[in-house]
MARMITI-671195 format. One record per atom (N, C-alpha, C): atom name; x, y, z; residue in three letters. Coordinates in Angstrom, 3 decimals. Example, Ala and Ser with C-alpha at 12.3 -4.5 7.8 and 13.67 -1.06 7.14 Angstrom:
BEGIN
node atome=N, c1=13.190, c2=-5.690, c3=7.800, residu=ALA
node atome=CA, c1=12.300, c2=-4.500, c3=7.800, residu=ALA
node atome=C, c1=13.200, c2=-3.300, c3=7.800, residu=ALA
node atome=N, c1=12.850, c2=-2.250, c3=7.080, residu=SER
node atome=CA, c1=13.670, c2=-1.060, c3=7.140, residu=SER
node atome=C, c1=12.900, c2=0.030, c3=7.870, residu=SER
# end
This chain:
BEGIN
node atome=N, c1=-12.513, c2=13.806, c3=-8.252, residu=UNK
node atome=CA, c1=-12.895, c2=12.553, c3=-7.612, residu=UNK
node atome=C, c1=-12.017, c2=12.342, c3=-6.380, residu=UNK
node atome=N, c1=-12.498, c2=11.806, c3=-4.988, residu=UNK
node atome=CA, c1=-12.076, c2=11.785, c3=-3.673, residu=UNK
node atome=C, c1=-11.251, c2=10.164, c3=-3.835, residu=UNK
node atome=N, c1=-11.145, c2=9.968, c3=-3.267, residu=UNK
node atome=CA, c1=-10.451, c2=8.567, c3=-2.965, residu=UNK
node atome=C, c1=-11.294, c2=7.755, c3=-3.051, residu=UNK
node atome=N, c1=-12.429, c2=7.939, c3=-1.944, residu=UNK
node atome=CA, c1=-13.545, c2=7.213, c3=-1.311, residu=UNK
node atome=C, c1=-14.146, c2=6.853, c3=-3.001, residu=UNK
node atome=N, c1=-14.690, c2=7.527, c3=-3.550, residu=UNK
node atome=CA, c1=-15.495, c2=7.630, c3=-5.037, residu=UNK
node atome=C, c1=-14.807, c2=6.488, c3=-5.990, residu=UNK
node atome=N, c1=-13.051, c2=6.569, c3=-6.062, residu=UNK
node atome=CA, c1=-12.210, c2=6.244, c3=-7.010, residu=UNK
node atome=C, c1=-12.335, c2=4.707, c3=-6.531, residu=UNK
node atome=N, c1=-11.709, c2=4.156, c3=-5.257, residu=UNK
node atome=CA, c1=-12.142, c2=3.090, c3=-4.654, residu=UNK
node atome=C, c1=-14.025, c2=1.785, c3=-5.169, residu=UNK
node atome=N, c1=-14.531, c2=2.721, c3=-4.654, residu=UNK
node atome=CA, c1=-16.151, c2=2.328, c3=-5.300, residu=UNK
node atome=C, c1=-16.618, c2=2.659, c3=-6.269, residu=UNK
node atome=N, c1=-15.352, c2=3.245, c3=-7.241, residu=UNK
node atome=CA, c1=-16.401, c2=2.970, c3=-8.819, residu=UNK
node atome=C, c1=-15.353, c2=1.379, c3=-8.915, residu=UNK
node atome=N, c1=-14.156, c2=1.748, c3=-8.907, residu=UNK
node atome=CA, c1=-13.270, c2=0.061, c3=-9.456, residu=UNK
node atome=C, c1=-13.985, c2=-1.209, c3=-9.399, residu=UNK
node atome=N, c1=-14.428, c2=-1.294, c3=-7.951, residu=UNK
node atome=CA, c1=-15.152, c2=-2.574, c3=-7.757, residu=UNK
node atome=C, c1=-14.444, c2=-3.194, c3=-7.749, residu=UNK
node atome=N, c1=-12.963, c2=-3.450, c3=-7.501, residu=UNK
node atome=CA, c1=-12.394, c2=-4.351, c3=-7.586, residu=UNK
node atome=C, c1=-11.978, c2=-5.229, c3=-6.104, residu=UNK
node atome=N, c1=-10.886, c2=-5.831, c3=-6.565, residu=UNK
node atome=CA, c1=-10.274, c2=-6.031, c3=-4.758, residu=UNK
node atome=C, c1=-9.219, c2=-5.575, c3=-4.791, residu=UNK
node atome=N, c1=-9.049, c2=-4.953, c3=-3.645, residu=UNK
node atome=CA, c1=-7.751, c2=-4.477, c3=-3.288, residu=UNK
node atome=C, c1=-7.450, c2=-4.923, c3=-2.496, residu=UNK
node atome=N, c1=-5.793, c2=-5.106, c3=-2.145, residu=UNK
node atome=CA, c1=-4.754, c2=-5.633, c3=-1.100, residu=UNK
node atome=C, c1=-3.932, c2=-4.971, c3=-0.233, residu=UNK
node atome=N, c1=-3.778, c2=-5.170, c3=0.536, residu=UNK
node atome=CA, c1=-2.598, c2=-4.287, c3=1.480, residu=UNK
node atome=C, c1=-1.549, c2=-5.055, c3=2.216, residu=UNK
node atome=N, c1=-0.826, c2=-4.673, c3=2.497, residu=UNK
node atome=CA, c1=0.458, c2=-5.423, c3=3.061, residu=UNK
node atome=C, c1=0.683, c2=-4.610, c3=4.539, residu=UNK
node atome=N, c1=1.419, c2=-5.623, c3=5.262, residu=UNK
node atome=CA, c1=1.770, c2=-4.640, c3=6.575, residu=UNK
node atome=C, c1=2.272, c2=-3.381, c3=6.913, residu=UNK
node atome=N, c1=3.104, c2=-2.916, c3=5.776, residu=UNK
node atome=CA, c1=3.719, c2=-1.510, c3=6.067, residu=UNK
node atome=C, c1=2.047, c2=-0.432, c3=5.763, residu=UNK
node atome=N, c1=1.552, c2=-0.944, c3=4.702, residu=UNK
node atome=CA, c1=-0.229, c2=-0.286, c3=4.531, residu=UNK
node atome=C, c1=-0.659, c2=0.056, c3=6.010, residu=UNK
node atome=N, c1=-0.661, c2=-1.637, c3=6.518, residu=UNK
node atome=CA, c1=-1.674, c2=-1.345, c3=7.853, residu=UNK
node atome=C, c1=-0.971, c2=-0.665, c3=9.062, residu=UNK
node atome=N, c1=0.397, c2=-0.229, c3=9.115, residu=UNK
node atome=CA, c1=1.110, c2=0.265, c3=9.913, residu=UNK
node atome=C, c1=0.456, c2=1.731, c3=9.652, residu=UNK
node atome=N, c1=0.855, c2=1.927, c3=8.354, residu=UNK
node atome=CA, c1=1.117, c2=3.497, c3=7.838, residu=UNK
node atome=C, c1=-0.379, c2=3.702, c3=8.488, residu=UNK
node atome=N, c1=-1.622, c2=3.108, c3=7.754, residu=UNK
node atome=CA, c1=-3.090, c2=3.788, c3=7.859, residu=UNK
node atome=C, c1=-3.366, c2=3.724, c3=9.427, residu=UNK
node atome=N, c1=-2.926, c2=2.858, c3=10.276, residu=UNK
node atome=CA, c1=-3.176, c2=2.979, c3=11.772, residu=UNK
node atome=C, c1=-2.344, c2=3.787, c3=12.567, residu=UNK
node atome=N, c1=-1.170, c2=4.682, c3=11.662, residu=UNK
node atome=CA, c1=-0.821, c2=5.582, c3=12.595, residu=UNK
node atome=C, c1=-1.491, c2=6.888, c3=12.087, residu=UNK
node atome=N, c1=-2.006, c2=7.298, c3=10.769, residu=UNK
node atome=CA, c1=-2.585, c2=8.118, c3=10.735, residu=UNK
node atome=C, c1=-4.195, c2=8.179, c3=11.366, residu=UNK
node atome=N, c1=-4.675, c2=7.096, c3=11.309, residu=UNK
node atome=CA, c1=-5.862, c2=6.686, c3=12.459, residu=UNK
node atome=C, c1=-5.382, c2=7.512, c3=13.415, residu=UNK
node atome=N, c1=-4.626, c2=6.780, c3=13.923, residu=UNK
node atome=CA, c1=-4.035, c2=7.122, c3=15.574, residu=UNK
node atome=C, c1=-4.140, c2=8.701, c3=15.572, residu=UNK
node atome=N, c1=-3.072, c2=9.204, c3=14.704, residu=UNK
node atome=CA, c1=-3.188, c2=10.868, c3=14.935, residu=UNK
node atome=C, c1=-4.208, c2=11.782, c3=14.818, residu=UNK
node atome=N, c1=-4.888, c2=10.764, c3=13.836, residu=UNK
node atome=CA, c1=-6.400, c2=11.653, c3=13.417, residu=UNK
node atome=C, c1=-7.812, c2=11.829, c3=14.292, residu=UNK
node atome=N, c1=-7.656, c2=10.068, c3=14.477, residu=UNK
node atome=CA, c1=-8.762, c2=9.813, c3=15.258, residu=UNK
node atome=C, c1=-8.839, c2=9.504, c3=16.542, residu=UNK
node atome=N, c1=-7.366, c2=9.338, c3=16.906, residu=UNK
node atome=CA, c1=-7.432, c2=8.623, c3=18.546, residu=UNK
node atome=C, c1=-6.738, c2=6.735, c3=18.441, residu=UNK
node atome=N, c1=-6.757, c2=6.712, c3=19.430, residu=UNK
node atome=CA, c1=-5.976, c2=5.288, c3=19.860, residu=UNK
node atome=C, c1=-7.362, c2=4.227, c3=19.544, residu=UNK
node atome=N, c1=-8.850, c2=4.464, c3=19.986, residu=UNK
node atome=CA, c1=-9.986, c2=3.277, c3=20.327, residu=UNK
node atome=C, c1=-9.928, c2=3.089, c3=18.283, residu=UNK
node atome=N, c1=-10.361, c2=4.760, c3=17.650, residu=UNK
node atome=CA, c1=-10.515, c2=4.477, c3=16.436, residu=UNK
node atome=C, c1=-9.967, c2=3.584, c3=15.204, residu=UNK
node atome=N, c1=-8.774, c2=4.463, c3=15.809, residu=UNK
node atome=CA, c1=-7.337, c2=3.532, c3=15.211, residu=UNK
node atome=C, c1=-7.252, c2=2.002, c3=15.467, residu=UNK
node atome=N, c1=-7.598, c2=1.749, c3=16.520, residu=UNK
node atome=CA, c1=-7.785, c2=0.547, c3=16.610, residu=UNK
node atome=C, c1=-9.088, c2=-0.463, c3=16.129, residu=UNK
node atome=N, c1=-10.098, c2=0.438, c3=15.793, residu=UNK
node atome=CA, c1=-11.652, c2=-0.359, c3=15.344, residu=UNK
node atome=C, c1=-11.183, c2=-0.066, c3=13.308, residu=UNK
node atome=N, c1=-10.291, c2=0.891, c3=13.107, residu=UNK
node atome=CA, c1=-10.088, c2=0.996, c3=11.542, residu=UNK
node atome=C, c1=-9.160, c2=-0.116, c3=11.517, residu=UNK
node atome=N, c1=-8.048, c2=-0.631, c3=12.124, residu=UNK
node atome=CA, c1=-7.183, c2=-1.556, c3=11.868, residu=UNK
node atome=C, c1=-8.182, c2=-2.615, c3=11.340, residu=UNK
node atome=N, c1=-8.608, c2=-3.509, c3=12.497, residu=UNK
node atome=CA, c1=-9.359, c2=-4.806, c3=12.513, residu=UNK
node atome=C, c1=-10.282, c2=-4.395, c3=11.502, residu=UNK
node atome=N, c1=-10.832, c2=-3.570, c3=10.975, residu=UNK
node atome=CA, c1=-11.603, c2=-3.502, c3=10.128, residu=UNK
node atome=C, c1=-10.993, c2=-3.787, c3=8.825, residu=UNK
node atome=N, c1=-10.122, c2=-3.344, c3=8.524, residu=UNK
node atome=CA, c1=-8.962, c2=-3.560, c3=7.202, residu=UNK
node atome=C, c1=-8.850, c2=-4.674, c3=7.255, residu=UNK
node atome=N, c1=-8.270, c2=-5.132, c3=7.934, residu=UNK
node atome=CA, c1=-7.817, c2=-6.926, c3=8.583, residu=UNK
node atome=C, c1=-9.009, c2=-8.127, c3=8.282, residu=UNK
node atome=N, c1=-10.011, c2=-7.487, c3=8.705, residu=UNK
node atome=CA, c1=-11.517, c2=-8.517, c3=8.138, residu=UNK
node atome=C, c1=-12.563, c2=-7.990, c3=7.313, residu=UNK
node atome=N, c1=-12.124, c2=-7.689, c3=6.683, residu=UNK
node atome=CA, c1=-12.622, c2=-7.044, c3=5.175, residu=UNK
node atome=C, c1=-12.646, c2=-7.751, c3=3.975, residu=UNK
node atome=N, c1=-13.688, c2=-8.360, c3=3.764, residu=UNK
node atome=CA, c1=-14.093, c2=-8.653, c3=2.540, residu=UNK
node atome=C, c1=-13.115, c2=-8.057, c3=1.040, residu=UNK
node atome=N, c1=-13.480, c2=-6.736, c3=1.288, residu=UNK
node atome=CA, c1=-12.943, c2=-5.837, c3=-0.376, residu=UNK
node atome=C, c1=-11.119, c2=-5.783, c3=0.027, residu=UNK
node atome=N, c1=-10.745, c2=-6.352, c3=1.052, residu=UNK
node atome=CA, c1=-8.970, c2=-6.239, c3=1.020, residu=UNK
node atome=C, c1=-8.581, c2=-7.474, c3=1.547, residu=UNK
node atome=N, c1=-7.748, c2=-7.679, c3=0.350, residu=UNK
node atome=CA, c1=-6.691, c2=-8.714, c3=0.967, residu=UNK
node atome=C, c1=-5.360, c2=-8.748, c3=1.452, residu=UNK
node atome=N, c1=-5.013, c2=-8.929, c3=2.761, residu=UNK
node atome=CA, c1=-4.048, c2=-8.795, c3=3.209, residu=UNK
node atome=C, c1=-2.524, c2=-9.967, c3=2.642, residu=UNK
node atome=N, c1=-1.297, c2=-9.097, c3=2.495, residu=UNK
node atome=CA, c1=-0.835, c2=-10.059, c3=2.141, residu=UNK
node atome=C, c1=0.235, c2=-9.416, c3=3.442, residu=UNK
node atome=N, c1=1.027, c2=-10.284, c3=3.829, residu=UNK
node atome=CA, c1=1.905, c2=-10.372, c3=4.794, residu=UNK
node atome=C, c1=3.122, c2=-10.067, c3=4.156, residu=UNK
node atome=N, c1=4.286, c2=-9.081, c3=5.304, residu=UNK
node atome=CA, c1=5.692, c2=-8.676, c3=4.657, residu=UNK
node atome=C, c1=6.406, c2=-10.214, c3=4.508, residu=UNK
node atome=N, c1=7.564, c2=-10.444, c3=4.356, residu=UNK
node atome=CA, c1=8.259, c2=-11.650, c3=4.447, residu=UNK
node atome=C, c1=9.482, c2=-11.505, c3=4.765, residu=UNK
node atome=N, c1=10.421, c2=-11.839, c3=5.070, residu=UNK
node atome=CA, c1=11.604, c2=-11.728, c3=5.367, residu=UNK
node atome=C, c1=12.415, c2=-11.593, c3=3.281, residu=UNK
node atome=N, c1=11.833, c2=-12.355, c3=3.016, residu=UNK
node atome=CA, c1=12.050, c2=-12.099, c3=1.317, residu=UNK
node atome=C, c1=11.897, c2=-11.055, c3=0.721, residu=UNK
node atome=N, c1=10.469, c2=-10.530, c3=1.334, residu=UNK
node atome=CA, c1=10.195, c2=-9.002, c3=0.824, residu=UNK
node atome=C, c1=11.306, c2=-7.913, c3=1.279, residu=UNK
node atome=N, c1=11.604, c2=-7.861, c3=2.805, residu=UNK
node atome=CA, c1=12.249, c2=-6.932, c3=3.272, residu=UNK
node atome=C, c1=14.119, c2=-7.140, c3=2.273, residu=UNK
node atome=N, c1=14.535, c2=-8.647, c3=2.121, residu=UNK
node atome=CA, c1=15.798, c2=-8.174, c3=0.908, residu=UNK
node atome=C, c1=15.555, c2=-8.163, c3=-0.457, residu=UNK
node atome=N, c1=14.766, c2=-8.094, c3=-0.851, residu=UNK
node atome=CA, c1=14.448, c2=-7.569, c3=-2.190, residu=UNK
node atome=C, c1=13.674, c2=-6.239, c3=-2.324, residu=UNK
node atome=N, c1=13.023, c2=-6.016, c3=-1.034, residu=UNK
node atome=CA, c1=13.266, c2=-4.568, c3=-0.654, residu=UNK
node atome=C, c1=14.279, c2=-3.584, c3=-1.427, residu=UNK
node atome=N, c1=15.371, c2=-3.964, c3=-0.218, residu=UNK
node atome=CA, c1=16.863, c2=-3.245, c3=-0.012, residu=UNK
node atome=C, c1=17.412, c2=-3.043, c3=-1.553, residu=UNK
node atome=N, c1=17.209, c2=-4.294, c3=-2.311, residu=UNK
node atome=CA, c1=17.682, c2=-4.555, c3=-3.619, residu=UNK
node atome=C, c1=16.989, c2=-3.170, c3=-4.593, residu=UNK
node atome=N, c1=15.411, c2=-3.167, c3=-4.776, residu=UNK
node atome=CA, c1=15.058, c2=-2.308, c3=-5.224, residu=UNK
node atome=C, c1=15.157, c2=-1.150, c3=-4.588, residu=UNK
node atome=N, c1=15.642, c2=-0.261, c3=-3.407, residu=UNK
node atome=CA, c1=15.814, c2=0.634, c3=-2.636, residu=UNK
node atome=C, c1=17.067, c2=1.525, c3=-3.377, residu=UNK
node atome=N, c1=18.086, c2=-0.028, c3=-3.374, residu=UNK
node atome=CA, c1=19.779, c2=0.838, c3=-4.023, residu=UNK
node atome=C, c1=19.512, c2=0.925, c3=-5.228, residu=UNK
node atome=N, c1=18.669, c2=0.066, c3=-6.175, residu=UNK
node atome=CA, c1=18.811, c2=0.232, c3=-7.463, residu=UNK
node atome=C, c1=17.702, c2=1.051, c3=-8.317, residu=UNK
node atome=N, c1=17.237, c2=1.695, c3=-7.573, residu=UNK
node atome=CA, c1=16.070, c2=2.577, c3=-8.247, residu=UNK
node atome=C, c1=15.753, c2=3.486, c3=-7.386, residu=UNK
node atome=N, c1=16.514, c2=3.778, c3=-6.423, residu=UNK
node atome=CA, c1=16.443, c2=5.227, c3=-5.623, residu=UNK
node atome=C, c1=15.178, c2=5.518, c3=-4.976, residu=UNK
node atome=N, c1=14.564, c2=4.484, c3=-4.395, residu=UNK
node atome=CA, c1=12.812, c2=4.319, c3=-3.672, residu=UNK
node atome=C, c1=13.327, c2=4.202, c3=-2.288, residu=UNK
node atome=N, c1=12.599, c2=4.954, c3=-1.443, residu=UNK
node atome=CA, c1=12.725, c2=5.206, c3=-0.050, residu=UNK
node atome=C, c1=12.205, c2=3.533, c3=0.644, residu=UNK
node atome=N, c1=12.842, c2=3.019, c3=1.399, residu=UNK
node atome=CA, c1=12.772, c2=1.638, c3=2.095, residu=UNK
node atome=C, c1=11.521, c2=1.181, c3=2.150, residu=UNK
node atome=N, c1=10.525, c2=1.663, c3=2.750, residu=UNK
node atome=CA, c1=9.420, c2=1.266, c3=2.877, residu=UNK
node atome=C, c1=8.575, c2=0.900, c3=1.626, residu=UNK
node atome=N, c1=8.935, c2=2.115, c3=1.011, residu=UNK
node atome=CA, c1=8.152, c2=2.321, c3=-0.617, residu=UNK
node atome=C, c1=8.669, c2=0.825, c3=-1.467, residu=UNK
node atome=N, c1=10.438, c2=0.830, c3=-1.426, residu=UNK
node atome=CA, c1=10.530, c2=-0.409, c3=-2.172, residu=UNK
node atome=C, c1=9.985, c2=-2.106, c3=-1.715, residu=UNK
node atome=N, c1=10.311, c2=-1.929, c3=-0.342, residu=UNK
node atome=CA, c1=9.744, c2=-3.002, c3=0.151, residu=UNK
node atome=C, c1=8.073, c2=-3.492, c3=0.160, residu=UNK
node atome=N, c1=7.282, c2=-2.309, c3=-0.368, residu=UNK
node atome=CA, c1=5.865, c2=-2.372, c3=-0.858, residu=UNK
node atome=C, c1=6.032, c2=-3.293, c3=-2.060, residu=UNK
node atome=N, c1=6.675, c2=-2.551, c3=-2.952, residu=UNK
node atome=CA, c1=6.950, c2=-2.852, c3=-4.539, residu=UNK
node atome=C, c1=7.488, c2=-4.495, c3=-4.258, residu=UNK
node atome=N, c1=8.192, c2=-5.210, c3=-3.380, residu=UNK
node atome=CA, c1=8.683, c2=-6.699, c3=-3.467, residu=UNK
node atome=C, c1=7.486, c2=-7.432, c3=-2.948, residu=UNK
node atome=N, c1=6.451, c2=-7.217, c3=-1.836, residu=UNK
node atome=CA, c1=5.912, c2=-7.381, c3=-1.502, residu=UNK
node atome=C, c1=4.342, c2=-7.809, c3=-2.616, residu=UNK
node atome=N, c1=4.269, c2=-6.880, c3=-2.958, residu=UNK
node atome=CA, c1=3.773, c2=-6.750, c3=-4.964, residu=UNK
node atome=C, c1=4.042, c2=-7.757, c3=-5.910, residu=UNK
node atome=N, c1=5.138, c2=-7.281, c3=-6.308, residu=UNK
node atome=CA, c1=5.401, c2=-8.407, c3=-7.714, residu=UNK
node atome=C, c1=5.525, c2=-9.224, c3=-7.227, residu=UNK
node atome=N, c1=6.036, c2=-10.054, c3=-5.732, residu=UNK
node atome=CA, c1=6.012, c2=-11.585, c3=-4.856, residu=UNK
node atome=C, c1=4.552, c2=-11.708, c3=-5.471, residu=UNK
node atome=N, c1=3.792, c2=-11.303, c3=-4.902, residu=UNK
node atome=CA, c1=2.061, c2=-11.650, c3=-4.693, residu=UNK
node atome=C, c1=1.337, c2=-11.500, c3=-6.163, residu=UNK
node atome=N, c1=2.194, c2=-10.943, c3=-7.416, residu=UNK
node atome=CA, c1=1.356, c2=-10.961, c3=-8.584, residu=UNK
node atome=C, c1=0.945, c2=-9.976, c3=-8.788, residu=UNK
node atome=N, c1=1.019, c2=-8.412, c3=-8.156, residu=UNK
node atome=CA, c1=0.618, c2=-7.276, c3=-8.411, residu=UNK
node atome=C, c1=1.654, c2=-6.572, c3=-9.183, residu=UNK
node atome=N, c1=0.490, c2=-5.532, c3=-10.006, residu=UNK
node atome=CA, c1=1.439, c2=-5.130, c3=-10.770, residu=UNK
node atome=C, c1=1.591, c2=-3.397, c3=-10.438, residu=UNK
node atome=N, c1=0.161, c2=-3.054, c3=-9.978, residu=UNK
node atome=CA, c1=-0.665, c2=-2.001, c3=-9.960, residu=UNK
node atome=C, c1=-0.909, c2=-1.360, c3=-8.510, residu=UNK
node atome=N, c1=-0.288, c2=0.471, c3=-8.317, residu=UNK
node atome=CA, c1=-0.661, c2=0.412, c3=-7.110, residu=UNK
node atome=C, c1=-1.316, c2=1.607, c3=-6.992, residu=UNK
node atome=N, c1=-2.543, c2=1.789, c3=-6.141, residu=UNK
node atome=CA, c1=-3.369, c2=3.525, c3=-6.413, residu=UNK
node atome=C, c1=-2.529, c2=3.987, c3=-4.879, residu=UNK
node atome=N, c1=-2.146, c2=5.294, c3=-5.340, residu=UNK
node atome=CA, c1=-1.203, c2=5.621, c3=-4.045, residu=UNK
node atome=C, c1=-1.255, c2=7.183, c3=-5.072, residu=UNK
node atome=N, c1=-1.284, c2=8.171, c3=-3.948, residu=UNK
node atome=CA, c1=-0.642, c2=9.531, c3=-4.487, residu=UNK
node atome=C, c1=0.590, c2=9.690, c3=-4.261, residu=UNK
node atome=N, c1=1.573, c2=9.050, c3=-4.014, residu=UNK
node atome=CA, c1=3.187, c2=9.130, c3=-4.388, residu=UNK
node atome=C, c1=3.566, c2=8.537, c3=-5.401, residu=UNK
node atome=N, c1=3.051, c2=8.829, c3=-6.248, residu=UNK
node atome=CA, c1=3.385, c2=8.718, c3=-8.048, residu=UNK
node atome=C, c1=5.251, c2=8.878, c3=-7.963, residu=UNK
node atome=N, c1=5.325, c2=10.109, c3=-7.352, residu=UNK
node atome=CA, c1=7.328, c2=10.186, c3=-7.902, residu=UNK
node atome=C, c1=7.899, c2=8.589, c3=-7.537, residu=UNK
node atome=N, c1=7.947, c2=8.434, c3=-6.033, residu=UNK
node atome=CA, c1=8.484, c2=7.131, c3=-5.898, residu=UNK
node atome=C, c1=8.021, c2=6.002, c3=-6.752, residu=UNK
node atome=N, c1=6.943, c2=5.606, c3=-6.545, residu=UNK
node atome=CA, c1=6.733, c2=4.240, c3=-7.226, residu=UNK
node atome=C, c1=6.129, c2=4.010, c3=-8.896, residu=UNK
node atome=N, c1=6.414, c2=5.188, c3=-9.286, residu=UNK
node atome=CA, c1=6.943, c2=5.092, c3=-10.684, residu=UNK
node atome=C, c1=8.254, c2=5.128, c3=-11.361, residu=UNK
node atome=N, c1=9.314, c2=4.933, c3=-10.235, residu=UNK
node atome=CA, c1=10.867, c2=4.796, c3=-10.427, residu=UNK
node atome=C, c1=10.738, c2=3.230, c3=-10.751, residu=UNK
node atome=N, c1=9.901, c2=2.234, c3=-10.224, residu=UNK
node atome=CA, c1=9.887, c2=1.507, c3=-10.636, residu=UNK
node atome=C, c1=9.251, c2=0.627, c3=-12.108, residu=UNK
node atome=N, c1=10.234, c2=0.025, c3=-12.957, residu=UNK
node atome=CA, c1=9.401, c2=-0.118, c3=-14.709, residu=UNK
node atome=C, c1=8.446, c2=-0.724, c3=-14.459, residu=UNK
node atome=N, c1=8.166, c2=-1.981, c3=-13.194, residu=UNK
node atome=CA, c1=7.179, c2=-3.401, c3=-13.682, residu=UNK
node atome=C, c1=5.687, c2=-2.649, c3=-12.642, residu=UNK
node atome=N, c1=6.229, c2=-1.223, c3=-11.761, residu=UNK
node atome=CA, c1=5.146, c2=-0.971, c3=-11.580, residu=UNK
node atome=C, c1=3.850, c2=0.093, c3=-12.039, residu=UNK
node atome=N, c1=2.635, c2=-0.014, c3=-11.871, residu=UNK
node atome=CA, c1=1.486, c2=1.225, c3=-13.258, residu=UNK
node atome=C, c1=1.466, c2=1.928, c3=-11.940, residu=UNK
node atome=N, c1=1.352, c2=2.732, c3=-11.547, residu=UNK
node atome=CA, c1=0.582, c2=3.912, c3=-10.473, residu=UNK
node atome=C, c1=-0.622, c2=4.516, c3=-11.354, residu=UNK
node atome=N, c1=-1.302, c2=4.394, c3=-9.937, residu=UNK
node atome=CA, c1=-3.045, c2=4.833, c3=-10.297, residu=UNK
node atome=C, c1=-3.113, c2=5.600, c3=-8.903, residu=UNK
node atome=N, c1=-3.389, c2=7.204, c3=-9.496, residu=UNK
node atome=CA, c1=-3.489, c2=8.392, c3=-8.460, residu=UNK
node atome=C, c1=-5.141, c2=8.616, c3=-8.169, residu=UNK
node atome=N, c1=-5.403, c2=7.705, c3=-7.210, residu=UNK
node atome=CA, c1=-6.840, c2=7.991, c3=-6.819, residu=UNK
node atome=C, c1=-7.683, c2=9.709, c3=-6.262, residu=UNK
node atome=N, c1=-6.064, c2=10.930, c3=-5.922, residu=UNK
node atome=CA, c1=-6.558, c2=11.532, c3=-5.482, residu=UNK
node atome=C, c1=-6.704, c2=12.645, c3=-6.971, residu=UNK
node atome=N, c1=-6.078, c2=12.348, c3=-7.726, residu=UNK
node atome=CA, c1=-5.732, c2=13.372, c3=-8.864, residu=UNK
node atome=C, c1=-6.474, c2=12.516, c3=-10.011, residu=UNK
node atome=N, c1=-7.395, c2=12.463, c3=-10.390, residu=UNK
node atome=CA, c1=-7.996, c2=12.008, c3=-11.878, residu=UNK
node atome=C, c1=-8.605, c2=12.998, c3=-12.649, residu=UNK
# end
């Protein structure tokens, strides 16, 4: 099962946070070009099936907190504060090693089922 497949059987909603829309618009960028990258952003951004939740200045030190204390690369932990802030528990990502260092979070490998 592809991503695309794993995504549209869930049916659910999914969320993303700013480091998401950073990360997916620079691989846009490299993949597809600067116009693309830029019509996939705004598309994420006003999307029905995603909800955006915004970093916080809260997220980024409780970040740092989970960074030293569970050995998660900065960005990765600052996902994870960003998360349990907003009520998530659950994240589909194929970097299973990192963000299963964390206990309160489930990883769901959309590319490996």
């Amino acid at each position: 099962m592809n991503a695309k497949s794993f995504f549209e059987e869930k049916r659910e909603k999914f969320c993303f946070n700013t480091i998401i829309a950073l990360e997916s618009h620079y691989g846009y960028l490299r993949n597809l070009g600067a116009e693309e990258a830029e019509v996939r952003l705004k598309a994420m951004l006003g999307s029905k099936l995603l909800k955006y939740y915004a970093i916080t200045e809260e997220d980024l030190i409780k970040g740092a907190e989970i960074s030293r204390r569970y050995d998660i690369k900065t960005n990765d932990a600052t996902i994870i504060a960003n998360m349990l802030r907003n009520g998530i528990d659950r994240i589909a990502t194929d970097n299973v090693k990192d963000f299963s260092k964390h206990p309160k979070v489930k990883v769901i490998n959309p590319i490996k089922r």
